[in-house]
Structure formats: C-alpha cells, structure tokens
C-alpha positions in Angstrom: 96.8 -26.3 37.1 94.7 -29.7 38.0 96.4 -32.9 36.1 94.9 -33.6 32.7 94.3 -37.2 31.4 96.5 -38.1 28.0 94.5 -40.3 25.4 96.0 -40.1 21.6 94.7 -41.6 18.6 96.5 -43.0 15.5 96.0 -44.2 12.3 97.5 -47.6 11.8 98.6 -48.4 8.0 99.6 -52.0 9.0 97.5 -53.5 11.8 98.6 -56.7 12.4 102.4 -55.6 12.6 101.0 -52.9 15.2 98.7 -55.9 16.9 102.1 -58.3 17.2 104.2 -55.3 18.6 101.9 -54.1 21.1 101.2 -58.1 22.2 104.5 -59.8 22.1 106.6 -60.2 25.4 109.8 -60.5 23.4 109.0 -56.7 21.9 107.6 -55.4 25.1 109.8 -55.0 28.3 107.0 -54.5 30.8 103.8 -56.3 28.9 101.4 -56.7 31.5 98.5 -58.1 30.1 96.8 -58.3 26.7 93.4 -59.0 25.2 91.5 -59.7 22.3 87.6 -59.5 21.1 88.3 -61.2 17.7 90.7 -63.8 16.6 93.7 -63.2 14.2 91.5 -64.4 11.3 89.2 -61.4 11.8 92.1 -58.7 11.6 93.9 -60.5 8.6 90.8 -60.5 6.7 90.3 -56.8 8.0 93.3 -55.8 6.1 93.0 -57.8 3.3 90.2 -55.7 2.2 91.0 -52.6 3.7 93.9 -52.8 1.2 91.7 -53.7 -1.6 88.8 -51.2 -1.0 91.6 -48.3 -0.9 93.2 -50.0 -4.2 90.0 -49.9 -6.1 89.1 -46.9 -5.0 92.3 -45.0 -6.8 93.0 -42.8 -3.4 96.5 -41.7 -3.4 98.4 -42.1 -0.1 98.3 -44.9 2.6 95.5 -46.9 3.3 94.3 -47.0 7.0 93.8 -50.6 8.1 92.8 -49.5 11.7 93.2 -47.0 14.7 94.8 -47.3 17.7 94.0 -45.3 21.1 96.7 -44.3 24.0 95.7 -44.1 27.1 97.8 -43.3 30.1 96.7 -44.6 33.2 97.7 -43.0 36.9 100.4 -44.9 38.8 97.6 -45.9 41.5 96.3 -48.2 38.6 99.4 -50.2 38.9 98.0 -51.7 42.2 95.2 -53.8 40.0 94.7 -57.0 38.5 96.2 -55.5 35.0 93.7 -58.4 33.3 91.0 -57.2 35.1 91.8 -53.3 34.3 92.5 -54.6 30.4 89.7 -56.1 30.0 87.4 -53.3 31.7 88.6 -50.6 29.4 88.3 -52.4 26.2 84.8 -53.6 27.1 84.0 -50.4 27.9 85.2 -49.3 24.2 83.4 -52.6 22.2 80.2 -51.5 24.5 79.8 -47.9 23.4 80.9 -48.1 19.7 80.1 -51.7 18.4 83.4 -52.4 16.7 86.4 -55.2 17.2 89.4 -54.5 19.3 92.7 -55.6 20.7 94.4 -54.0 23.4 97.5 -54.1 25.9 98.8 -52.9 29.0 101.9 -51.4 29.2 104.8 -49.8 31.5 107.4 -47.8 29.7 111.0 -48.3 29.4 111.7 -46.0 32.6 108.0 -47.2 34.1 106.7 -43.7 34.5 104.2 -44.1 32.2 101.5 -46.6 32.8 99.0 -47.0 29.6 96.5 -48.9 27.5 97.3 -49.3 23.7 93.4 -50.2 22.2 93.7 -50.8 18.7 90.0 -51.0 17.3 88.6 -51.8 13.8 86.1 -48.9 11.7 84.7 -51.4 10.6 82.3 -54.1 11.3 81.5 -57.9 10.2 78.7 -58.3 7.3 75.9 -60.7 8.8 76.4 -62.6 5.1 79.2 -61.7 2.9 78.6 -60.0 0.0 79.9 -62.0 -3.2 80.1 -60.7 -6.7 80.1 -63.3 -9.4 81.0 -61.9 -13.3 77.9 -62.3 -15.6 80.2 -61.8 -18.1 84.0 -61.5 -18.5 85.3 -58.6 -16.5 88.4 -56.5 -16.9 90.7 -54.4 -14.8 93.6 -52.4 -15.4 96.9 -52.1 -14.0 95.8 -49.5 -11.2 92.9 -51.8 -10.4 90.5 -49.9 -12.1 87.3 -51.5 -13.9 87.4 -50.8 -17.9 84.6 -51.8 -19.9 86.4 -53.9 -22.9 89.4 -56.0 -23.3 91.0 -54.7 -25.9 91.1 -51.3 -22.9 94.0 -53.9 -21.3 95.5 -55.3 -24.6 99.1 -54.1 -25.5 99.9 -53.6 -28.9 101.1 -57.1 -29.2 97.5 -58.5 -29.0 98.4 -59.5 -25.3 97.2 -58.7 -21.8 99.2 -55.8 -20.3 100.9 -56.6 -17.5 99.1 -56.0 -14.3 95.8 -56.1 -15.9 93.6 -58.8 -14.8 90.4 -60.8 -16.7 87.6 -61.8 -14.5 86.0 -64.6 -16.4 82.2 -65.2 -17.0 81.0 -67.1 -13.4 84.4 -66.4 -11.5 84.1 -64.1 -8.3 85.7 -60.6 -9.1 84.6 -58.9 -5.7 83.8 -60.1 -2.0 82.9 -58.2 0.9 82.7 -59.5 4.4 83.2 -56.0 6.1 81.0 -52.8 6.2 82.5 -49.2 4.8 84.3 -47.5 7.2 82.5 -45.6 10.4 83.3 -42.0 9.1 82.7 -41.1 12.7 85.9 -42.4 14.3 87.8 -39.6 11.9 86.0 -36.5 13.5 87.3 -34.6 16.3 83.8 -34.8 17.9 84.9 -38.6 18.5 88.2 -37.9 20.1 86.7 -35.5 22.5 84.3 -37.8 23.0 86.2 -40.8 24.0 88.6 -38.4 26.2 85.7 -37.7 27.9 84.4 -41.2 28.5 87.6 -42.7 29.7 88.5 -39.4 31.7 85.5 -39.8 33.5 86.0 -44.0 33.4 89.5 -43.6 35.1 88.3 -41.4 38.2 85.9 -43.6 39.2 88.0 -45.8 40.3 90.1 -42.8 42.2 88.4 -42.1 45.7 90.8 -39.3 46.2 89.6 -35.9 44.4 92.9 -34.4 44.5 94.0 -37.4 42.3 91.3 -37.6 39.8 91.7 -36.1 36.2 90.2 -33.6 33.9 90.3 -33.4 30.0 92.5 -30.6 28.8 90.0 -27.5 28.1 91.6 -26.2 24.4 89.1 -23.2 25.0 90.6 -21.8 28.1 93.2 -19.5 28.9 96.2 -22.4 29.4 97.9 -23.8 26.5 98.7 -27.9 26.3 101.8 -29.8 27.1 103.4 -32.5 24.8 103.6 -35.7 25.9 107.3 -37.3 24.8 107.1 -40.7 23.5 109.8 -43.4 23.7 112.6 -42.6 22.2 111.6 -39.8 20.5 114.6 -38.1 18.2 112.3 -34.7 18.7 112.8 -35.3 22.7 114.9 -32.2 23.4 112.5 -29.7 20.8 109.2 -30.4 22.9 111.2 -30.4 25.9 111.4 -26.4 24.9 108.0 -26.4 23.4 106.6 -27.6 26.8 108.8 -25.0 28.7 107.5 -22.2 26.6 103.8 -23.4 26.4 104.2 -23.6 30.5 106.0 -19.8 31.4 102.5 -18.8 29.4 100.3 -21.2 31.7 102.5 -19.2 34.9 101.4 -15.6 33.2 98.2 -16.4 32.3 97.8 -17.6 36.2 99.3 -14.2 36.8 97.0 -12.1 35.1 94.0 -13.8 36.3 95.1 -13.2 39.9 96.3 -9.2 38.7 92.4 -8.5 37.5 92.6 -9.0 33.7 89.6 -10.4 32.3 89.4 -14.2 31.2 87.9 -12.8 27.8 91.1 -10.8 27.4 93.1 -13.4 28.0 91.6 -15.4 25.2 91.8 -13.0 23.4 95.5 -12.6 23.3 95.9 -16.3 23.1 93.6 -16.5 19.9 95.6 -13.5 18.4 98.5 -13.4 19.3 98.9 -16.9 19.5 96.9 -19.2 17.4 96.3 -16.7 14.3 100.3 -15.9 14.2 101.1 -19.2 14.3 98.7 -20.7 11.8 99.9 -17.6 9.7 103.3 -18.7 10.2 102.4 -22.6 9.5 100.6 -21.5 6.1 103.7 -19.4 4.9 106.9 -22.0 6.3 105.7 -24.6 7.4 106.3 -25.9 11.0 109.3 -24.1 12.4 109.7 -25.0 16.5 111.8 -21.9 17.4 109.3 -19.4 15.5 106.3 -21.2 17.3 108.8 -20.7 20.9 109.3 -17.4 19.8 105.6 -16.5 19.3 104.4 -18.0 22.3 107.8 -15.8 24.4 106.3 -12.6 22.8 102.5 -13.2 23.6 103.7 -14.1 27.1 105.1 -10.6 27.0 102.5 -8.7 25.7 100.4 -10.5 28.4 102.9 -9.3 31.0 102.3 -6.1 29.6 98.8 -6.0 30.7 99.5 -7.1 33.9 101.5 -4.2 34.1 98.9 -1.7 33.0 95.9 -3.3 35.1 96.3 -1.7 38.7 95.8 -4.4 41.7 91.8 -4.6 42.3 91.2 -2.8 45.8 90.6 -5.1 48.4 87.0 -5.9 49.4 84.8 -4.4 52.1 82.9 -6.3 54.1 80.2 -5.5 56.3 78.3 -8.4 57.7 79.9 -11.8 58.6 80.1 -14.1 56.3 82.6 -16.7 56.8 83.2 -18.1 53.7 83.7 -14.9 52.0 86.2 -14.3 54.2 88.1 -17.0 54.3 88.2 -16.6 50.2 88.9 -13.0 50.6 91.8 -13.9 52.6 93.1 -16.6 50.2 92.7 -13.9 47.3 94.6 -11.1 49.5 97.5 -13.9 49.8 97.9 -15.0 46.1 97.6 -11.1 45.4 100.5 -10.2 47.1 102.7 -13.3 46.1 102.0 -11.7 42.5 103.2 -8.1 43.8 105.8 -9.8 45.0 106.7 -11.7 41.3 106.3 -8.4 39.7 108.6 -6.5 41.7 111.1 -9.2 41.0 110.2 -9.3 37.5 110.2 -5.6 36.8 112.3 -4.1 39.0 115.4 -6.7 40.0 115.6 -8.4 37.1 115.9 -6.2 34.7 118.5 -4.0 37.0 120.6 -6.7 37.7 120.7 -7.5 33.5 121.4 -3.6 33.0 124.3 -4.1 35.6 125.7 -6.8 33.3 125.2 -5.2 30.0 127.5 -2.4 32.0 129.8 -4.0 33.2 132.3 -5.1 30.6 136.2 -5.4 29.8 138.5 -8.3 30.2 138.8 -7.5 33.5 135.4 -8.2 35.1 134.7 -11.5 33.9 134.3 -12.3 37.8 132.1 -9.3 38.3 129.8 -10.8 35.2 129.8 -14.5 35.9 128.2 -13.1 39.5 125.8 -11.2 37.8 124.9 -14.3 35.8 124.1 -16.2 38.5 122.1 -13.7 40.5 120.2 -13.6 36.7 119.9 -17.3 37.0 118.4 -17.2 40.4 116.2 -14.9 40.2 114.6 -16.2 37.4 114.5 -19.4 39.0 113.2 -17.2 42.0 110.7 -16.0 39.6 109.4 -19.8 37.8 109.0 -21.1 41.6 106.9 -18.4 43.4 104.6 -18.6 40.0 104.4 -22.4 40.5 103.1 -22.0 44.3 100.4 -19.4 43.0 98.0 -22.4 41.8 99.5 -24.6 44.3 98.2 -23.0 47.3 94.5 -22.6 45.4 94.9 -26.1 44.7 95.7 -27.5 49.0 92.1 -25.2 49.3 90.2 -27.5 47.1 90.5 -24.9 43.6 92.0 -27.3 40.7 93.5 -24.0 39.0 93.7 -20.3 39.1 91.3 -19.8 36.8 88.2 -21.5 38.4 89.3 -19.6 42.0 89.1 -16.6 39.7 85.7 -17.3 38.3 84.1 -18.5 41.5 85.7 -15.5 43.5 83.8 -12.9 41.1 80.9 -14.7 41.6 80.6 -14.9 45.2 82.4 -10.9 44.8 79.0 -10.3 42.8 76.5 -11.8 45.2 77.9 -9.5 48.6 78.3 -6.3 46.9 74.4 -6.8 45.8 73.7 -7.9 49.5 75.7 -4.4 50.3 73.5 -2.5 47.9 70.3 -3.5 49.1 71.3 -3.4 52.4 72.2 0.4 52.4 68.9 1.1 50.4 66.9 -0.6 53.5 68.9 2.2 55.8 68.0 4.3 53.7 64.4 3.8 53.6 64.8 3.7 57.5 66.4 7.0 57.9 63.7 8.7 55.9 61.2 7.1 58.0 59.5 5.4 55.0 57.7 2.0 55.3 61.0 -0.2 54.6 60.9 -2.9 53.1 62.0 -6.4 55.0 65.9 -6.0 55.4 68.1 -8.9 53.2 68.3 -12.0 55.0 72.0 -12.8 56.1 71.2 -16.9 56.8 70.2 -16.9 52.9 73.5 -15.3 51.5 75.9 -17.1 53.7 73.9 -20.4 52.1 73.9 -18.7 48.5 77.9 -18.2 48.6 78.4 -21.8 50.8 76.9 -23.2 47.7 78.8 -20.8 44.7 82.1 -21.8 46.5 81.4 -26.1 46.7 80.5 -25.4 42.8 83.6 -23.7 42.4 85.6 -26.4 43.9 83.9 -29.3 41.9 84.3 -27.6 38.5 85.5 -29.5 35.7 85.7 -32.4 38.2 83.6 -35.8 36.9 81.1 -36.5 39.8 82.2 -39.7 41.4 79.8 -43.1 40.1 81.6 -45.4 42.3 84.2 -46.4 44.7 85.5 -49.4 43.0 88.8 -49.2 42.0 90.4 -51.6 39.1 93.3 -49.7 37.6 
C-alpha cells in the first residue's frame, strides 16, 4: 500500500491553554518554530465571547472556542528552515479560508513524528463591533436567559435572585466584535478538503514520487490505520486494532491478485464489516475486541473467496507487445507468490495446528512447544510473503495492489479486443471477402504505453513544483 498523509482535526474547548501548550519551549521538548496571524488580544477576546454566545444560547455541553489541525510532516521536511516551512503552511490555511490562526512545529518525544499543530478561529473580526445599549432596563436569569420583567428574577423576599443580572436603561447588555461561527469547518466535506490541499501542498516539495503521499481512500477495498498519540493509555488496544485492520489490507491484496472482483470486495467490507460493526456500536457501545473480532471473521470470509475463485488462466498473446508483457510477467509472479501463501495457509498451517491439537499428555510438552514454534513461523512465513506482494508492484512504479489490478484489466481488455478483431480480419481473408484494413499494432502498443503510465500515476498529485521547504 502507497504511504497515506495523517491530518486530524479537533475541537478545542479552551484555546488559549491549547495556544500556550503548543507554543511554550518549557512544555515542548522539540519546539521548533511557532507563529502567529493575530496577537493574544484577538484570541482572548475570541473566547470571551465564544463562551458567552454558547451561554446565552442555553446549549448543553462544552463550548468550542476553536479548532485545531494535525498535520504530520515526512522526515525529509526536517532538512528546512522550520520558520520558513511554519509559516508556508499556515499562510497557506489563512489564504484559502479567511480566518486567524496560530500554529507550531513540532518533533515528538521519540522524534519519529514530525508535524504542524494549526489552531484556527471559525470565526472572523466584525469591521465595526456591534454594541447593544438597553432602551430600557433589561433582565436575565440565572442561566443567562433574557426574561421580560423583573419581578421573573425576584425571590420571594422582594430581592434579585442570585445569579440574575439587571441591565439598566443606557448600560450595554450585549457586544459583538466577532461573526457566528463558519458552519463549514464542522462538515466532513471540509476535512477532506483540507487533507486534500495539504496532501497535495506536502508533495510538492518532494521530487521523489516514491516518497510523495496520498490521502487515505475510505471507499476502497483497504481499511485505515490509527495513528498513536503521545502517551496514549489506549497505546497497546490500537496497537491490535492496527494489526487486525492490516491482516485485512494483506487479504484484500490477496484477493485482488486471486481474481475476485473489487466490487465484491467492497462488498464484504461494507457488510461484513461496516454494517456489523455499526450494529454492534448501536447495541454496546464501542467494544475493541468485538470490532478485532469482526474485522478476524470478514478477513475469513474473504479468504473464503479466495478459496472458491480458481487462479485466472494465464494470458495468450499473439503479437508483440512489450508492455503487456512485461505486466503479464509481473502478474504471473505476484500470482504464484499468492499460490504459494495459500498452500501455506491451507494446507501447512492448519496440519501442523491439527498435529498439535493431537498431540497431548504430560509427556510431549517438547513435542508441542516444537509444534508451537513451527505455528509461529509459519504464520510469520505467512504475514511476510503477503507484505512483499505490494512491495514488488510498488519497486515497478504501482503504489498498491489494487491500482496494478485495475490497470492490468484494462490493458487485459484492450489486447483481447485487438485479438478479436484480428481473427475476424483472417477470417474475412480466408473466405476471400474484401477485408477490411487489419488492426494497427503501432496504435495498441501506444494505447496500452499510455493505460499503464495512467496506472502508475493514479491517486498520485501531479507535481507543481520542485521547491522544497519542509
């Protein structure tokens, strides 16, 4: 699988603690730079009436001063002016959506993860402030709620409640220096969007296509990794999430390369996957070893299918066309590493696990601890050849199995119709009719040059520059 670019967004109940953490060099091991489009006055004020919209307003819950982006940088970045890169990325931000922001540049604790925290405002500065003056005296409540009469906030002592507040005739009782919140930055539409735009941002500044990055496709066949944050007490559960989200990744690799049908794929993803999870979310809540569970048993039903679907026979070939070839070739190879998997998977493995259900009694303890590490190996056997499947697609200039797949079937497509109308032009010949002008060879060997470069390119942003500032 090609590497996928990481950008997170969260919602930030307390900005200016966020702002201080993310900026101060006592809080920060490796703080390499940090930078600002508006001054501490601008974010006080921001959640000054932040809190006061969301108090008036009567909304249960926590209000959302801000939110705050993530976005993890390759290593090669760490070879720019970290000011320079900074400053780029957050520009880029305050150019394309008009808003305030403050950002940093971070290394982890271990320094394996390079990143930009970009805390932005959803709102924006008033040209003029808007003020409210009382034309009368005006009266709120304890929950900050407008009533229409005093005695509404009068105990029965003949006193104002406490909590309640008087506006008085002339006084200023509301003030507004902000604009409502964008409702756009809460959509996913945004979040895609900005993955996008700093996906393709970030690979500009990488000359290397093998090193640039794609955003993660949620409606293909793989299923996304967890990223694991600093000190994270959940560490060791996404560690097993992660492994069980990637033996499906390996499977799904393997039936693409066995013949199964991306569609079908999906399909057992979507059902088998997504439905019984959401299904199990609705009923319990979130349980990590059902969700490990469901994805082990849709990784065997998918194994299943690659039992069931025979190997595709290989492809004829009657005129010379090099390219098809050589991706012929590279198909034959990942074909037989899979028969090789499956043999291992369907015949050794579960003989040897037979062997040790067998062999028992106090006396065979060595015989089973053998047995368990010929298990262990085999699977490990098993997890490496499946690895090496997208590898070796990947050296040949395919980010992952299923684009090889995809652009294989198409170039498949366009020979076997070459084939077809070749043999009707024999035809044609043989019974002596007028034949029609035989199928140019030059044009199909320039038809399936071009299908494979468009196979190799997909999903890849196409290169605006060869600066590089990360």
């Amino acid at each position: 699988m090609a590497r996928h670019s990481f950008i997170r967004m969260t919602k930030l109940p307390n900005v200016k603690g966020r702002i201080s953490y993310i900026t101060s060099k006592k809080k920060q091991e490796y703080l390499y730079a940090t930078y600002r489009t508006a001054d501490h006055t601008f974010w006080s004020n921001l959640a000054r009436e932040s809190q006061q919209e969301f108090k008036r307003s009567g909304t249960t819950g926590v209000c959302i001063e801000a939110r705050e982006l993530v976005i993890a940088l390759p290593e090669l970045y760490t070879q720019y002016d970290p000011d320079k890169v900074l400053k780029d990325f957050t520009d880029l931000f305050r150019r394309q959506y008009g808003v305030e922001c403050v950002s940093a540049l971070h290394h982890n604790k271990r320094k394996t993860n390079y990143h930009i925290h970009l805390i932005f405002s959803e709102r924006k500065l008033l040209p003029e402030p808007e003020i409210k003056t009382a034309t009368r005296s005006v009266f709120f409540d304890e929950t900050g709620k407008r009533v229409r009469t005093k005695k509404e906030i009068t105990g029965e002592d003949g006193q104002i409640r406490k909590g309640c507040t008087v506006i008085k005739k002339g006084e200023v009782y509301e003030s507004h220096l902000f604009t409502t919140k964008d409702e756009r930055f809460k959509s996913e539409a945004f979040l895609d969007e900005a993955k996008h735009l700093y996906t393709a941002h970030i690979n500009r500044h990488i000359s290397d296509p093998e090193q640039q990055l794609k955003v993660f496709d949620k409606n293909g066949v793989y299923l996304p990794t967890k990223k694991i944050g600093k000190n994270n007490p959940k560490e060791e559960e996404i560690k097993a999430d992660n492994a069980a989200r990637q033996e499906w990744n390996r499977t799904a690799d393997m039936a693409l390369i066995s013949g199964v049908s991306e569609e079908k794929i999906l399909e057992v993803k979507q059902t088998q996957i997504h439905d019984k999870v959401s299904q199990s979310i609705r009923e319990s809540g979130w349980l990590p070893n059902l969700f490990r569970s469901i994805v082990g048993k849709a990784k065997d039903f998918l194994q299943n299918l690659i039992r069931e679907q025979s190997m595709p026979p290989k492809p004829t070939l009657d005129i010379d066309i090099s390219e098809f070839r050589h991706m012929r070739s590279l198909m034959i190879k990942v074909q037989d590493r899979a028969r090789e998997i499956k043999r291992l998977q369907n015949d050794v493995l579960p003989s040897l696990k037979q062997q040790l259900a067998d062999t028992k009694g106090i006396f065979k303890s060595k015989e089973r601890k053998a047995l368990e590490v010929k298990i262990g190996q085999t699977e490990k056997e098993i997890a490496d050849k499946l690895d090496k499947i997208p590898d070796t697609l990947k050296a040949d200039g395919y980010p992952d199995v299923q684009v090889f797949m995809a652009t294989f079937r198409e170039m498949q497509s366009v020979v076997e119709q070459y084939n077809r109308d070749l043999a009707k032009w024999e035809q044609q010949v043989k019974e002596k009719d007028k034949p029609t002008r035989p199928p140019e060879k030059e044009s199909i060997r320039a038809r399936l040059r071009k299908i494979q470069e468009q196979g190799k390119q997909e999903r890849r942003p196409r290169k605006k520059s060869q600066d590089r500032d990360r």
